[in-house]
C-alpha positions, 0 to 999 in steps of 0.5 A, a space after each residue: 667860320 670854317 667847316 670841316 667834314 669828310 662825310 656828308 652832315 646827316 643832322 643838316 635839315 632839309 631844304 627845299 630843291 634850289 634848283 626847281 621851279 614851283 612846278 618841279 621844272 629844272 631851273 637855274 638860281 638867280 643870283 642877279 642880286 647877290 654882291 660878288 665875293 671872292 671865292 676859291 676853291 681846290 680839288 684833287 684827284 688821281 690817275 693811276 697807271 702802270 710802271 711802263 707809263 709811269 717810266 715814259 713820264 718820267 724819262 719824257 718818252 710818252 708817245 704823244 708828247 709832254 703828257 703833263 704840259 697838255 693835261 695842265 692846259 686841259 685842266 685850265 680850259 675845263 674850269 673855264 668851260 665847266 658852265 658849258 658843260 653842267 647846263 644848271 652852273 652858271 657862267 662866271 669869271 674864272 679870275 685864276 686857275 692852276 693846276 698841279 701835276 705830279 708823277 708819283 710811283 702809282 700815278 699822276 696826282 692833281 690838284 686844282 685851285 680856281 679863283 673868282 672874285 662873283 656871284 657863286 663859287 667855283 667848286 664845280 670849275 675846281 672839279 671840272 679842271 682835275 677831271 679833264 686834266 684827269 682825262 687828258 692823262 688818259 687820253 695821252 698815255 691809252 697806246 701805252 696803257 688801256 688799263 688806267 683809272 681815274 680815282 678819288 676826285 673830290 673837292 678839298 677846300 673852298 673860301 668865300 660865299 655864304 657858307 664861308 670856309 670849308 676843309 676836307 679833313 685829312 687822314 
């Protein structure tokens, strides 16, 4: 089954907070009994930046280096770092990761697609790689440009798990 949605679903009810214990403490969810699946997931955002370092970018004149190789890297290692990061995300497997970046004429784009074969998905590891990824960019570009944002992070697809498939709906 696939869901698509680009808002969240207002006729979803109510379920209790998965993630407090009875006495409203902060918890992390067992899994132990869940059989591993294969799961995936691919999320996407932007940078936008200025002519000036869209031009260094393209031309390779970046002041401190290959902007796109360090941001991939950074990208890679955020999806396998995600549970150090969000202290109720469990550790997993990440099993695959590839991160794309693409200079357009406003910015760079990225997408991240992470790949496991566990207990629980990896949307949260497809975030972590476009965010860092994002924040690599910037850190790599700020002599050129203190003006550059990071825009529109958001989660496109995932597979796998109980709630099977899900796609954002484009346009």
């Amino acid at each position: 089954m696939t869901h698509t949605t680009d808002i969240p679903d207002a006729a979803v009810p109510a379920q209790p907070f998965t993630h407090l214990d009875s006495a409203g403490q902060a918890r992390m969810v067992d899994v132990t009994n869940k059989v591993p699946t294969v799961r995936s997931a691919t999320a996407a955002g932007f940078v936008r930046c200025s002519a000036r370092v869209i031009a260094a970018l393209r031309d390779g004149t970046a002041p401190k280096g290959d902007v796109l190789a360090v941001a991939r890297i950074a990208g890679i290692q955020g999806a396998k770092k995600t549970a150090d990061l969000l202290p109720l995300a469990h550790v997993i497997g990440v099993h695959g990761a590839v991160v794309d970046l693409t200079v357009e004429d406003d910015g760079v784009s990225i997408t991240a697609t992470v790949r496991t074969a566990d207990r629980t998905g990896v949307e949260m590891e497809a975030f972590t790689a476009v965010s860092v990824a994002a924040l690599a960019v910037v850190d790599m570009v700020k002599g050129l440009d203190k003006s550059v944002t990071i825009e529109n992070v958001r989660l496109l697809a995932k597979s796998g798990g109980k709630s099977g498939d899900w796609l954002r709906r484009q346009g």
